[in-house]
C-alpha positions in Angstrom: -8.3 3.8 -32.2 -8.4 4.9 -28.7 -8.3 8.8 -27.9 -7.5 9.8 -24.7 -7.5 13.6 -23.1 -5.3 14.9 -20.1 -5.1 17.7 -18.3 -1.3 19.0 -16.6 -1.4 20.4 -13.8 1.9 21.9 -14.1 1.9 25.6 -13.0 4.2 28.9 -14.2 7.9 28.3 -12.7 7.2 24.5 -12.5 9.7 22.2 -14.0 8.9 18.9 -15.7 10.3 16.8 -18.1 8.0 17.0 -21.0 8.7 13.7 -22.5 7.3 12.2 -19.5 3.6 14.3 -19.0 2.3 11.6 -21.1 2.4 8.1 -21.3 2.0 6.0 -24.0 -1.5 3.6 -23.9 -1.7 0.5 -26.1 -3.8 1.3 -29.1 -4.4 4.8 -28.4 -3.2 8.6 -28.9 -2.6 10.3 -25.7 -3.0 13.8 -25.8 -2.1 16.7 -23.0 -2.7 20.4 -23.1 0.6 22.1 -21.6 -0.9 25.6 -22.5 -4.0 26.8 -23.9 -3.8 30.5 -24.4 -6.3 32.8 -27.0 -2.6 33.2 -28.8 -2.2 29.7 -28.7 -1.7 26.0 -27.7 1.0 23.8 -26.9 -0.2 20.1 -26.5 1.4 17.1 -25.9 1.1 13.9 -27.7 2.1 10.2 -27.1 1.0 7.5 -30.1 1.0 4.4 -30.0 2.5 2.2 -33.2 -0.3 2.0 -35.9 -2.2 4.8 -34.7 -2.7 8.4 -36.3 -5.2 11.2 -37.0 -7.0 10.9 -39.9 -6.9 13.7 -42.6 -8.2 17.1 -41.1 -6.7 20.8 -41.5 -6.9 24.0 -39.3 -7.3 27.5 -39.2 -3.7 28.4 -37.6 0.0 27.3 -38.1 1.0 24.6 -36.6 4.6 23.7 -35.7 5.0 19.1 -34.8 8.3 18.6 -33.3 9.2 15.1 -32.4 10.7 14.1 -29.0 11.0 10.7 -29.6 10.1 8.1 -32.1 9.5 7.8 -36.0 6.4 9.2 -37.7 5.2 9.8 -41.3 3.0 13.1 -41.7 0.9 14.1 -44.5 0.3 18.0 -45.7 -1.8 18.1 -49.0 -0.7 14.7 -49.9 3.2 15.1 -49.6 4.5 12.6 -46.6 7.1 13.2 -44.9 9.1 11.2 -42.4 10.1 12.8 -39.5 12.6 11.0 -36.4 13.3 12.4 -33.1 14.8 16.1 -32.7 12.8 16.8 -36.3 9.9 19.6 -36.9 7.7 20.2 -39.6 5.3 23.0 -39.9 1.6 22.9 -41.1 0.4 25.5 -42.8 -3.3 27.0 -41.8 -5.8 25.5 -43.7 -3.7 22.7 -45.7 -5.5 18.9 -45.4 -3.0 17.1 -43.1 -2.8 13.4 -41.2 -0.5 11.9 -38.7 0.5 8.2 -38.7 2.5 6.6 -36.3 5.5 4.3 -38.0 6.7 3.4 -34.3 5.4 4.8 -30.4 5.9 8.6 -31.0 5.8 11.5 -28.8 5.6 15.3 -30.5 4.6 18.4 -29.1 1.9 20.0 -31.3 2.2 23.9 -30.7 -0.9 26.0 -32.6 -0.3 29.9 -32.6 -3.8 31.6 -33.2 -2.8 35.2 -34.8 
């Protein structure tokens, strides 16, 4: 599997269509910070079919909100499908994974308090 890290450049009053800051890359997960704040994160994601992360957990909450796409994600061994317009959230510290079932794009946001 193929990582791959971008950086937006897009500023305070900028508009953009999230969907599109990032693209999807054959056999790889696509990942772009939007904000990285001591509060928090809000990163982008675009997955290829057949691609995931592999079980891991973290320290903060975690809301996954899909934008487009199907994807089946894991917390503490309970899957759960999620389709576009549907969220889940993580709770700190629980084992989770992420597995694509088709090309998926969520938005990952992290809140750090």
């Amino acid at each position: 599997m193929g990582r791959k890290k971008e950086q937006t450049s897009i500023g305070k009053g900028d508009v953009a269509s999230l969907i599109d800051l990032a693209e999807y890359h054959d056999d790889a997960v696509v990942s772009r910070t939007i904000i990285d704040r001591k509060a928090g994160t809000v990163t982008l994601f675009a997955f290829d079919a057949g691609q995931g992360l592999s079980e891991h957990s973290a320290p903060f909450d975690a809301l996954i909100y899909l934008l487009e796409g199907e994807s089946e994600i894991t917390i503490s061994g309970k899957p759960a499908h999620l389709r576009k317009g549907e969220m889940i959230i993580i709770p700190a510290g629980e084992p989770h994974e992420v597995n694509a079932l088709t090309r998926f794009k969520m938005v990952l946001t992290m809140i750090h308090s």
